[in-house]
C-alpha positions in Angstrom: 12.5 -13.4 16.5 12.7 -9.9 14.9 11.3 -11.0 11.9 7.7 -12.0 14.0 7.7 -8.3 15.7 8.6 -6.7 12.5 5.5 -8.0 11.2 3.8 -7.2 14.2 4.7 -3.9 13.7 3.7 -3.6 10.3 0.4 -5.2 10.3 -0.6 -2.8 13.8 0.6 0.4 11.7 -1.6 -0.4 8.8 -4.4 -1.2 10.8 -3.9 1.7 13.0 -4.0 3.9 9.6 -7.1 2.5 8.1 -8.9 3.7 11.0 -7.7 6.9 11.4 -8.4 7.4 7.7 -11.8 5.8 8.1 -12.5 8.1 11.3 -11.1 10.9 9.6 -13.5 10.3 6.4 -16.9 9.8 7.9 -18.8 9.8 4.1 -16.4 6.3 4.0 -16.8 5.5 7.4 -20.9 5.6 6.4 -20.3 3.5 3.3 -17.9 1.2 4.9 -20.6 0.0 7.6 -23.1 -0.1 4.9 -21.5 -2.9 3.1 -20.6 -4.4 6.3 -24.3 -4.1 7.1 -25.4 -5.8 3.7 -22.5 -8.3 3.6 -22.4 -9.7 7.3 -26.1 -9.1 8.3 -26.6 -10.2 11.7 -24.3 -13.2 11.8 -22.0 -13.2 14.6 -18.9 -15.0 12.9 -17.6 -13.8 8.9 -17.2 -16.5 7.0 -14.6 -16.7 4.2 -17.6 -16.7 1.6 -18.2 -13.2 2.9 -14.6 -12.1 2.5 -14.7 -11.6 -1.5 -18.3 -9.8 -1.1 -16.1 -6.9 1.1 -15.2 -4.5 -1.6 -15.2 -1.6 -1.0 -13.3 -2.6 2.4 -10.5 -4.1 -0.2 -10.2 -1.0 -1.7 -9.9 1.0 2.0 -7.3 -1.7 2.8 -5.4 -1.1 -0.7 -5.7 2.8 -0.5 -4.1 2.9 3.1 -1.3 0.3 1.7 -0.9 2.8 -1.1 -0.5 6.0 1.4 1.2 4.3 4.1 3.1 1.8 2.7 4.5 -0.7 5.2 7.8 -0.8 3.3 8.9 2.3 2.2 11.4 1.3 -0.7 14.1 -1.5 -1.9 17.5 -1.7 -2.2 19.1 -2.9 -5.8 22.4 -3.1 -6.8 23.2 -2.1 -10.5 24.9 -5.6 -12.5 25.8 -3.9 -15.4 26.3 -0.2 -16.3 23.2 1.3 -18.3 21.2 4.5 -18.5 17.8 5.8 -17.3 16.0 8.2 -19.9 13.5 10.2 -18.4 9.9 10.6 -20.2 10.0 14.1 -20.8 13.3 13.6 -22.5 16.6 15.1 -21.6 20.2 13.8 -21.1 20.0 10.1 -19.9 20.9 9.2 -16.6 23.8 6.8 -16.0 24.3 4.2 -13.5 27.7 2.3 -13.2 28.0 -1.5 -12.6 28.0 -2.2 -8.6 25.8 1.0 -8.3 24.1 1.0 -5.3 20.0 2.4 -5.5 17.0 2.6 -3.6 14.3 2.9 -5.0 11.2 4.7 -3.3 7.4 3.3 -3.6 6.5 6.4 -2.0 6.7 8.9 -5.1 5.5 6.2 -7.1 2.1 5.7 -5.3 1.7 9.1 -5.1 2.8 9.9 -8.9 -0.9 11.2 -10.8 0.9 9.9 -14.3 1.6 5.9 -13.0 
């Protein structure tokens, strides 16, 4: 049963950020009903045709994913020991067998070189 409300939960907080960042934007807001104008027309019911033709909606959907990711991060558990070298160089990093990481999507999504 906690499995359905967690993704609930998740689903409502990404919706609830793509509109605040749509209200918050109102250049996308404009371009957003625009291609919902041009995509939809009048009809009263969207078809999965006109699913694929939203774009620039995908790409509003993606960037909020991106900022506001619904899972913030993994847990991994090293099986072998080995070493992380960093690309600027430097002493490499080491990680023992039955290490225990998390890795962040966080600084990743908001990394300028990835």
């Amino acid at each position: 049963m906690s499995f359905l409300f967690a993704g609930q939960d998740s689903t409502a907080v990404a919706l609830s950020s793509l509109f605040c960042f749509i209200a918050a934007n109102p250049s996308v807001q404009a371009k957003l009903v625009l291609e919902l104008e041009e995509v939809l027309g009048d009809s009263e019911n969207v078809e999965w045709r006109q699913l694929s033709k939203l774009k620039y909606l995908d790409w509003c959907i993606k960037e909020t994913l991106r900022l506001v990711p619904p899972v913030p991060g993994i847990f991994k558990r090293a099986e072998l020991d080995c070493a992380i070298v960093s690309q600027t160089g430097g002493k490499p990093y080491k990680i023992d067998k039955k290490t225990n990481l998390f890795l962040s999507f966080l600084p990743l999504h908001m990394d300028t070189q990835t």
